[in-house]
C-alpha positions in Angstrom: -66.4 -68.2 53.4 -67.7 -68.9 50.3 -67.6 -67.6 46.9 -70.9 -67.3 44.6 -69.4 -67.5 41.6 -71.1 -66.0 38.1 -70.4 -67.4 34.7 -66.6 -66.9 33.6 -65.3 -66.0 37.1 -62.1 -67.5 38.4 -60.9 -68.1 42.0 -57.8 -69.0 42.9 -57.6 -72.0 44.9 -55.2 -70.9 47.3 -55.8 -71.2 51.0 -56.4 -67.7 53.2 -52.7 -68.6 54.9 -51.4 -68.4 51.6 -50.9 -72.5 51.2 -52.1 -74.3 48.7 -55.1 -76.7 48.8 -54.3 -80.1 48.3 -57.5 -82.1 48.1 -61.2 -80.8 46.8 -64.4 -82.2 45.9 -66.5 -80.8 43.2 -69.8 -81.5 44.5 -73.2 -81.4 42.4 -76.7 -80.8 43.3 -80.0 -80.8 41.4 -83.4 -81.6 41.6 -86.5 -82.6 39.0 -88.7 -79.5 38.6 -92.8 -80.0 39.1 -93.9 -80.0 36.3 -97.9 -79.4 36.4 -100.5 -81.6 34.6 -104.1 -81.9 34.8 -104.3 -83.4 38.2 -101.6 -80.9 39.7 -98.2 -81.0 39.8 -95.6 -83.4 39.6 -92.0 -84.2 39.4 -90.3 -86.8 37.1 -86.6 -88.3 38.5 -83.8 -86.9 36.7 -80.5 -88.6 36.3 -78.0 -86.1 35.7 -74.1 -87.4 35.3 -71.0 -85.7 36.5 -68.0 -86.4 34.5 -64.1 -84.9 35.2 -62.1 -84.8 31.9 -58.4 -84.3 32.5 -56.6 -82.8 29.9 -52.7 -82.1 29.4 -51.7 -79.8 26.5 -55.2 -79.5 25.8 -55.8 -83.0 24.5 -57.8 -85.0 26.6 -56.1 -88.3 28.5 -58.0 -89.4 31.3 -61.9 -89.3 31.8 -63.9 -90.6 35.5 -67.5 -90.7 35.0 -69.9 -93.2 36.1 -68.1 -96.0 34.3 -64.6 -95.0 35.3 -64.7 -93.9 39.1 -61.0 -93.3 39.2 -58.5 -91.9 37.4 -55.6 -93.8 35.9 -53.1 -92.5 37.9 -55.6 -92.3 41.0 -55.7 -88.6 41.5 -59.8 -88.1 40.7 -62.1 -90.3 42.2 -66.0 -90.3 41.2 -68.1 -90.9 44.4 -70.5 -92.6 42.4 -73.7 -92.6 40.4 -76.8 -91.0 41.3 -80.0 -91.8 39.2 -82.5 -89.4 40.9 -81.1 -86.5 42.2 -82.6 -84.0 45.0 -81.4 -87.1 48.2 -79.1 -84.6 49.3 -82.2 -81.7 49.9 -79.1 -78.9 48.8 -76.2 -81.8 49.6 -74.1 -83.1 47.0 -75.8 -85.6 44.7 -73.0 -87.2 42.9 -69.0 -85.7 43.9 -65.9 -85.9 42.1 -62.8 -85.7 44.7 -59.5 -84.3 42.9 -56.1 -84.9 45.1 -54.7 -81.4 43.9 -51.0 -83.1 45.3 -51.2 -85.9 43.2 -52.5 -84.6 40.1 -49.6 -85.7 37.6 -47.1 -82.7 36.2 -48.6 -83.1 32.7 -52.3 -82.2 33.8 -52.9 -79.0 33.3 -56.6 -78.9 33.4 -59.7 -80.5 34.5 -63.0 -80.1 32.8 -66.1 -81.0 35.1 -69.2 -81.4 33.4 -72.8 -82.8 33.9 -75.5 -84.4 31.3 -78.4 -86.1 31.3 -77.8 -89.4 30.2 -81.6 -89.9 29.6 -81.8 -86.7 27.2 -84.1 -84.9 30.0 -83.6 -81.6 29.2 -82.7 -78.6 31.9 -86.1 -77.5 31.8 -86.9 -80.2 34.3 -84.0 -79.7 36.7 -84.0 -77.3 39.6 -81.6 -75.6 41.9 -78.4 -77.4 40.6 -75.5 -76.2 41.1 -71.6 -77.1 41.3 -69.6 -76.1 44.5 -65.9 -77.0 45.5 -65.2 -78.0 48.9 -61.9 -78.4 50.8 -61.6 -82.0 51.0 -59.0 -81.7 54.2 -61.7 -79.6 56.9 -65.2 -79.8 54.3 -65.1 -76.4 53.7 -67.3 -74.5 50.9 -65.1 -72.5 48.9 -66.9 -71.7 45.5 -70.3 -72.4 44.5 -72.0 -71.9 41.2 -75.5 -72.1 40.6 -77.2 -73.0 37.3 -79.7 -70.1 36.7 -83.0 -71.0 35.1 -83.5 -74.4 32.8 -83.7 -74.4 29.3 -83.8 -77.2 26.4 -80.4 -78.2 26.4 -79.3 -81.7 28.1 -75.5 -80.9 29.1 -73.5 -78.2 31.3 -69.8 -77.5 31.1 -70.2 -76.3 34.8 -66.1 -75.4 35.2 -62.7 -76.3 35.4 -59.8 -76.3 37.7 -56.3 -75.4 36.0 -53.2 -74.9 36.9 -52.1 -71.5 37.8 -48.2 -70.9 38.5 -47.6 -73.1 41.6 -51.0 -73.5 42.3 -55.0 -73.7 40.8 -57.5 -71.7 40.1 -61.5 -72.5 39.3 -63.1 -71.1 36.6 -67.1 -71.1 36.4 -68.3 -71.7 32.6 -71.8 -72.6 32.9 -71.6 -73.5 29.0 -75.1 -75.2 27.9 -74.4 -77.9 25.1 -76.2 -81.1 24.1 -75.0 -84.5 24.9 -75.9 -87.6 26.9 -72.2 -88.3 27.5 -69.0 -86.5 27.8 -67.7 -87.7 24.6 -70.4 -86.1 23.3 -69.5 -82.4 24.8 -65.5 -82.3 23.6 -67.0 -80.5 21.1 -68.4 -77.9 22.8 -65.4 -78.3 26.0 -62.6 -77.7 24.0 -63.1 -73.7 23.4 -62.7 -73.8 27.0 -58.8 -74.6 27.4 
């Protein structure tokens, strides 16, 4: 069953049978917004980018984005880029798939975020949204859906973090301006 999550909820990612999960994808979904001109309306491709930054001690030490599909230690893998958005009509778009079990000791948290490495702002993106999905049976656990557009070009959509034995996901729906993730440690770091 899935969760609709609101801004600044956490789940715990634990399973109903009280085990823990040990692989997830954090999927992403959006689509360009028509946009109406003289000779009706229209939409414009967006290329929005999905980024996992994993920090430990809350500095950051590993990034996988669209340059980097896989983490060093080859616990997060990025599915790959996606320059248009919308393919999936309410699939995933672009995916980033964390092996919970391998995650290294020192990782403590993962910060997912999406920009618009073309500086379109949200105002021409449509029903995205962020979901987590058990990897091991493709099962929706949490969804959060990015209400309304506005001029911004970033989202710090949520993080996963370690809680006790396990994790828990934590919606933060944080608008910010950036074309890359570098760009948003400014604005991620309130976060840990």
């Amino acid at each position: 069953m899935t969760v609709n999550m609101t801004k600044g909820q956490a789940i715990s990612l634990q399973k109903n049978d009280g085990g823990s999960l040990t692989s997830v994808r954090m999927g992403l979904g959006w689509q360009a917004a028509p946009r109406r001109g003289l000779f009706g309306s229209r939409t414009r491709e967006i290329d929005l980018d999905a980024s996992a930054v994993l920090f430990a001690d809350k500095q950051p030490v590993d990034v996988v984005f669209f340059r980097h599909l896989v983490s060093d230690d080859g616990s997060v893998r990025h599915t790959g880029d996606n320059l248009v958005g919308g393919v999936g009509q309410g699939g995933d778009d672009e995916a980033i798939l964390v092996d919970l079990a391998r995650v290294p000791v020192h990782i403590d948290q993962i910060v997912f975020t999406v920009n618009s490495f073309t500086g379109q702002t949200f105002q021409e993106v449509q029903n995205a949204f962020c979901r987590i999905v058990d990897e091991t049976n493709g099962e929706e656990l949490a969804r959060y859906t990015l209400a309304g557009g506005g001029a911004y070009t970033a989202q710090i959509m949520a993080k996963v973090h370690r809680s006790g034995p396990g994790w828990t996901m934590t919606a933060l729906g944080t608008q910010a301006n950036g074309r890359t993730f570098q760009d948003l440690m400014p604005a991620i770091l309130p976060h840990l």
